[in-house]
C-alpha positions as CSV (number, residue, x, y, z in Angstrom):
1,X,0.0,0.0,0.0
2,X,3.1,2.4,0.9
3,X,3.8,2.6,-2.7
4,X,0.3,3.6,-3.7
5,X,0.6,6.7,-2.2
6,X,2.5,9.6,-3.5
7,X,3.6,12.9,-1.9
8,X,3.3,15.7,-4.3
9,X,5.5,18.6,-2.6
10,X,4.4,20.1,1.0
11,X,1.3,18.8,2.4
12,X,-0.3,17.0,-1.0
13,X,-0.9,13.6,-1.0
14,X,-2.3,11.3,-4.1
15,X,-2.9,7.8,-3.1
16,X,-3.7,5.2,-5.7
17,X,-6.2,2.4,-4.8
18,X,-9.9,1.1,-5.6
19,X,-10.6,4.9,-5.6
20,X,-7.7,7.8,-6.6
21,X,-7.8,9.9,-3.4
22,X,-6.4,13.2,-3.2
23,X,-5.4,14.8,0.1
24,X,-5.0,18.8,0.6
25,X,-4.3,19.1,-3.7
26,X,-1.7,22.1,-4.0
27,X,0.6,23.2,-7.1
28,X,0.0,19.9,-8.9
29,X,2.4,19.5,-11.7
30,X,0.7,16.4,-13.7
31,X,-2.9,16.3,-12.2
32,X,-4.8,13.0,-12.9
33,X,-8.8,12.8,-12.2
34,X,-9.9,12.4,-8.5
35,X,-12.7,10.2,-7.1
36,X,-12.2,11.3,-4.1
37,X,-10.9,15.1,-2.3
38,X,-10.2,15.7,1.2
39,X,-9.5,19.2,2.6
40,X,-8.2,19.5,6.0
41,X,-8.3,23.5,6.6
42,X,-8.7,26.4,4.9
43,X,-5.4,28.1,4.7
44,X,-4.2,28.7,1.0
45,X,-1.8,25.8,0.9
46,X,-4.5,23.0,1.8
47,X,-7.3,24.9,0.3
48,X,-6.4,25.8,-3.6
49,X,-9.0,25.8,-5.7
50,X,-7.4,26.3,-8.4
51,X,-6.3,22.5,-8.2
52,X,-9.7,21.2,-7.0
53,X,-10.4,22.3,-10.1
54,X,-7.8,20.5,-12.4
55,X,-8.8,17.1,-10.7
56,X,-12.4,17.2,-10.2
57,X,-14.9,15.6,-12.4
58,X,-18.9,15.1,-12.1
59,X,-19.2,12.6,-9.4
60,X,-15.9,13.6,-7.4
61,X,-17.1,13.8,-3.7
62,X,-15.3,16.5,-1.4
63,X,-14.5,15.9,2.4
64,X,-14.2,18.9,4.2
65,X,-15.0,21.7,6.9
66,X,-17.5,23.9,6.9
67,X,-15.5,26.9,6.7
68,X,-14.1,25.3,3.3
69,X,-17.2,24.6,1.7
70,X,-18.1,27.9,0.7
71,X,-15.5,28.1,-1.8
72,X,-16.5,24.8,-3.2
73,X,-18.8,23.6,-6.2
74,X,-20.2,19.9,-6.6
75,X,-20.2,16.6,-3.9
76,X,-19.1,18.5,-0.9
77,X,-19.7,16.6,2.4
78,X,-19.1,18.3,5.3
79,X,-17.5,17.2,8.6
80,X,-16.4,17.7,11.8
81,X,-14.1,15.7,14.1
82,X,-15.9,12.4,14.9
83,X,-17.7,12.0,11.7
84,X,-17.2,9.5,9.7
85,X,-17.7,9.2,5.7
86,X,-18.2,6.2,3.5
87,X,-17.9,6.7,-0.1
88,X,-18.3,2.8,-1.2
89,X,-15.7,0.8,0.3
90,X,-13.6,3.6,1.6
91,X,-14.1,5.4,4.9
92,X,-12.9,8.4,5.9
93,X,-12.8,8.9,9.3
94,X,-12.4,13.1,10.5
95,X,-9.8,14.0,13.6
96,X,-8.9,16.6,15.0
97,X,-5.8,18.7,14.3
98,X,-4.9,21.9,15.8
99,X,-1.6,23.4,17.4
100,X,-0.8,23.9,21.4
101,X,1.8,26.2,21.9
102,X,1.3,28.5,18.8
103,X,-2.2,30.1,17.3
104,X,-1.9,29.2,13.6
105,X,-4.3,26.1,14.1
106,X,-6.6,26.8,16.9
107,X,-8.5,23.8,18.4
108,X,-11.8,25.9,18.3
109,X,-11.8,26.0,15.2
110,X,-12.3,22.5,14.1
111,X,-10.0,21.9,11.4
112,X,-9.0,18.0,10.1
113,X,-6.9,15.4,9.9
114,X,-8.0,12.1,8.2
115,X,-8.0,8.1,8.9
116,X,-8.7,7.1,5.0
117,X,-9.5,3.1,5.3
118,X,-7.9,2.2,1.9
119,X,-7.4,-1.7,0.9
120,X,-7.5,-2.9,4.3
121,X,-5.0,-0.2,5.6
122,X,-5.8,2.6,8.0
123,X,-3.9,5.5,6.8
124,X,-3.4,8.7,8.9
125,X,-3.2,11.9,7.6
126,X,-2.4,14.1,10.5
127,X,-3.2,17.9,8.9
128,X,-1.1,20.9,10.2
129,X,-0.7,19.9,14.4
130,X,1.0,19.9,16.9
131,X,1.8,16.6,18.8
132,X,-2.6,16.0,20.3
133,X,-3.7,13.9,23.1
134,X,-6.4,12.7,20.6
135,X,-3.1,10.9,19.0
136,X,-3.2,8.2,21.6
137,X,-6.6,6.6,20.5
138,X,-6.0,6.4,16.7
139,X,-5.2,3.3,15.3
140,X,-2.9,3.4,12.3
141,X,-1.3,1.1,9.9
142,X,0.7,4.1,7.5
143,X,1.1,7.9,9.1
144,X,1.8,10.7,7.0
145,X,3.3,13.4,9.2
146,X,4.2,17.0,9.3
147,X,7.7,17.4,10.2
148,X,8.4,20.9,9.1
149,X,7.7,22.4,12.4
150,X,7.1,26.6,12.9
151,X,3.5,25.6,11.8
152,X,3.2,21.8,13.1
153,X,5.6,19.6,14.2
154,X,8.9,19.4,14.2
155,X,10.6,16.0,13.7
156,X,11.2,15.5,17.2
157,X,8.0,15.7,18.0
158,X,6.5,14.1,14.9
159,X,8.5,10.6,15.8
160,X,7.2,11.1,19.2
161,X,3.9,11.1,17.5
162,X,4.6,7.6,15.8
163,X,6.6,5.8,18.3
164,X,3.1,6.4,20.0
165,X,0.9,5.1,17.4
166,X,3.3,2.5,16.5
167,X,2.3,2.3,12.3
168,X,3.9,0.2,10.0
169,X,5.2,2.7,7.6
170,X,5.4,7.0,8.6
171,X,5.8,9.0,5.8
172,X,6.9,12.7,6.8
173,X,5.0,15.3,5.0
174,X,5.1,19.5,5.2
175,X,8.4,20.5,4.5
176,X,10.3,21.4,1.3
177,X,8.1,24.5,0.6
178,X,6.9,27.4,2.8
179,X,8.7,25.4,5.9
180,X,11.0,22.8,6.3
181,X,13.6,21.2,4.4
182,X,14.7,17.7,3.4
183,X,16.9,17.7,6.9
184,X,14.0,17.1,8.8
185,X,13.1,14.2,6.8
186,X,16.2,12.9,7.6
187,X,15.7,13.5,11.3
188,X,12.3,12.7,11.6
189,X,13.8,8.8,10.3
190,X,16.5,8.7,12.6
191,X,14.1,9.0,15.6
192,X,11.5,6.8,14.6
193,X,11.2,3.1,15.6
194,X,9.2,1.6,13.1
195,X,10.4,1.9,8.8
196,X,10.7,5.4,7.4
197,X,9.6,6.0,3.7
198,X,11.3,9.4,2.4
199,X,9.0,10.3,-0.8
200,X,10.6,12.4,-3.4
201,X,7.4,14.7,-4.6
């Protein structure tokens, strides 16, 4: 399953399965068709409409807050953390996401990350956080982590994150644009205890 999903650059994530599945879609460079679109928060870099619209088509359905819909044309199902979404055999289950220390991610305001159930794998897409006490009840088989810190994380605190959860796979996510760089990749796998896979976007 690890090799069905990609990492476009940043926070973007395509994975590949029964459905194609996009996660916070921004400055895609060879956009194919999405069945499915999740959203996680509003800021311009997981919100671009401009590359909703490259991948969606007729029946694409749209997972996202309420605060995001507005923008949005088409299947838009709005949730909330604690609501789940099926969309055939693929559930999407919304958590929360928010920072602790720092105000760029309030906890009031309800923004997302996602556990997409994907050909028998529960993958977690944590959104832009900080390290959550809701982390210690989610069940995960692939993570895919911010590591860039200023805004989330940093990848100290994002291997903390998954030496809690204990997945199979962590992928770490957010960095190489806006925030981070490839050195915190390299971090965030030195401090994990379970396998590391470093995408090139």
């Amino acid at each position: 399953m690890v090799n069905n999903i990609f990492w476009l650059g940043h926070s973007a994530i395509r994975i590949d399965g029964e459905k194609v599945i996009y996660i916070d879609p921004w400055k895609l460079k060879d956009p194919k068709k999405a069945d499915i679109i999740l959203v996680s928060h509003s800021h311009h870099d997981h919100l671009s409409v401009e590359d909703i619209g490259k991948i969606q088509k007729n029946d694409t359905v749209i997972i996202t807050t309420q605060d995001c819909a507005s923008g949005l044309l088409g299947d838009i199902r709005i949730v909330k953390p604690g609501d789940v979404a099926q969309i055939g055999e693929i559930s999407v289950e919304a958590v929360r996401s928010y920072n602790i220390d720092k105000a760029f991610h309030p906890k009031e305001n309800n923004w997302l990350g996602f556990v997409v159930t994907v050909m028998g794998k529960r993958i977690y897409y944590c959104g832009d956080t900080d390290l959550i006490p809701e982390m210690e009840s989610i069940r995960a088989d692939i993570m895919l982590v911010p590591v860039g810190g200023t805004y989330t994380m940093n990848a100290g605190e994002a291997a903390r994150a998954v030496n809690m959860i204990k997945p199979e796979t962590a992928i770490p996510i957010h960095y190489g644009d806006i925030v981070g760089t490839a050195e915190n990749a390299e971090r965030f796998r030195e401090l994990c205890e379970v396998p590391v896979d470093i995408k090139q976007a």
